[in-house]
C-alpha positions as CSV (number, residue, x, y, z in Angstrom):
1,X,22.0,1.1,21.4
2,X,19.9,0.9,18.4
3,X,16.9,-1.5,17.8
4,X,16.4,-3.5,21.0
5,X,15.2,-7.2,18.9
6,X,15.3,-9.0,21.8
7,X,12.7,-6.5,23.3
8,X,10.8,-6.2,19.9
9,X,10.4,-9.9,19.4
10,X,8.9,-10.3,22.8
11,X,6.2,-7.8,22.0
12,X,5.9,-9.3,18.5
13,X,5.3,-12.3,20.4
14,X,2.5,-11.2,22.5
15,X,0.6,-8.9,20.4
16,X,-2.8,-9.5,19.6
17,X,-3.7,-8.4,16.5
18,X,-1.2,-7.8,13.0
19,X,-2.2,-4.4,14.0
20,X,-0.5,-4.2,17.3
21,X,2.6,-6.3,16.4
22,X,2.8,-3.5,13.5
23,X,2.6,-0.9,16.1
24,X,5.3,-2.5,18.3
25,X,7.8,-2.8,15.2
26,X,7.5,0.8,14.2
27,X,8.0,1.6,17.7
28,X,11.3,0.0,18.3
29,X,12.2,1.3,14.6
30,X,11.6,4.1,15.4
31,X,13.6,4.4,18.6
32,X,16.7,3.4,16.4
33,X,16.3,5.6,14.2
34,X,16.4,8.4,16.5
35,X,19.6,7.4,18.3
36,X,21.2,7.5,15.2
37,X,20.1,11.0,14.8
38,X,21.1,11.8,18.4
39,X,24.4,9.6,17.7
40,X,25.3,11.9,14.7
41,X,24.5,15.0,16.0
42,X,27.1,14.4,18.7
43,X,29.5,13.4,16.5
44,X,29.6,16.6,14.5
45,X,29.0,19.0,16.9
46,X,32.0,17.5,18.3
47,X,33.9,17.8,15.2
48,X,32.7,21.8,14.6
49,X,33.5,22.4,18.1
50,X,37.6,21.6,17.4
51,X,37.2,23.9,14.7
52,X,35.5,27.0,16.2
53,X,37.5,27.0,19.0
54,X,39.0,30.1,17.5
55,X,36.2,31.9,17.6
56,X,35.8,33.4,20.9
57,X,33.0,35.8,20.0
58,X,30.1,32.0,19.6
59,X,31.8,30.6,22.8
60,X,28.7,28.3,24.0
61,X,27.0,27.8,21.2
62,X,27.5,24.1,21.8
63,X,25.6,24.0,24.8
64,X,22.7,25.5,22.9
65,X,22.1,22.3,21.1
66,X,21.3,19.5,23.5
67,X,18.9,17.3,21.7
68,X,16.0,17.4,19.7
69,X,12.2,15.7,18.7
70,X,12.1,13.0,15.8
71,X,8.3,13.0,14.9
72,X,7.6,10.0,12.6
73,X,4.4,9.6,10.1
74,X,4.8,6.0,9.0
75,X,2.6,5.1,5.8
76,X,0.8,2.1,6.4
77,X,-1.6,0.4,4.4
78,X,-4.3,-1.0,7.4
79,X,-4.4,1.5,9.1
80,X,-6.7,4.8,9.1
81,X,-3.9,7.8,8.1
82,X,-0.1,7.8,9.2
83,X,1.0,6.3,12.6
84,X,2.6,9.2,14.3
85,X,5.6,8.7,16.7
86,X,7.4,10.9,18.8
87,X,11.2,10.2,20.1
88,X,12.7,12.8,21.8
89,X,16.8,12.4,22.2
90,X,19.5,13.9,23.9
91,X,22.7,14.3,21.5
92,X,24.9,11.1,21.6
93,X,23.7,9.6,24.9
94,X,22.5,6.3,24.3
95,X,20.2,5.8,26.8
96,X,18.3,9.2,25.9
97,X,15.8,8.4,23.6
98,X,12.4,8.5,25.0
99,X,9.5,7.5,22.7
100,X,6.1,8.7,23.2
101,X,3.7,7.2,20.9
102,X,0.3,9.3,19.5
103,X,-2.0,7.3,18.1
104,X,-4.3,10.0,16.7
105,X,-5.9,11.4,13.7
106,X,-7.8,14.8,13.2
107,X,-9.0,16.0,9.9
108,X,-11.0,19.2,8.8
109,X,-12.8,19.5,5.6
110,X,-14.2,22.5,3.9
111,X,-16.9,22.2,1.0
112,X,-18.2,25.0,-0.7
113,X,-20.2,24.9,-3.9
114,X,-21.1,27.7,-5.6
């Protein structure tokens, strides 16, 4: 697992606009980049679960911690504020990353003057 490029330079190939092919690269980026998160979260809970095995009173804790939510805010320069993406991942199964893209910008300003 990792960034699909067979899958990335497809939709690079389609896209529209430098916008969209911009979108569809920080998409599959990001999608590696949360399986390596997931891949290494595996890996030392494995490794901490050797070693607290002579604990018996946090028996379980290991099944507490399943996966988690990488959230994203890539800087880029066209576009209006960060692009925002959302993997979520199970730890160290590859095919558990799940992206879900938001595409969305809210702001609130306050201006008093005295």
């Amino acid at each position: 697992m990792g960034i699909e490029v067979s899958n990335l330079q497809t939709n690079m190939n389609v896209a529209q606009t430098p916008e969209e092919a911009a979108r569809f690269f920080l998409g599959e980026v990001s999608k590696g980049l949360a399986q390596l998160v997931a891949d290494k979260l595996a890996e030392v809970k494995s490794q901490i679960l050797l070693g607290s095995k002579s604990n018996s009173s946090i028996a379980g804790w290991e099944e507490m911690i399943t996966g988690g939510l990488l959230c994203i805010d890539w800087d880029t320069a066209k576009f209006k504020g960060p692009q925002h993406i959302l993997c979520s991942f199970a730890a160290g199964r590859a095919d558990s990353v799940s992206p879900a893209s938001i595409d969305m910008s809210i702001g609130i300003s306050i201006r008093a003057n005295f």
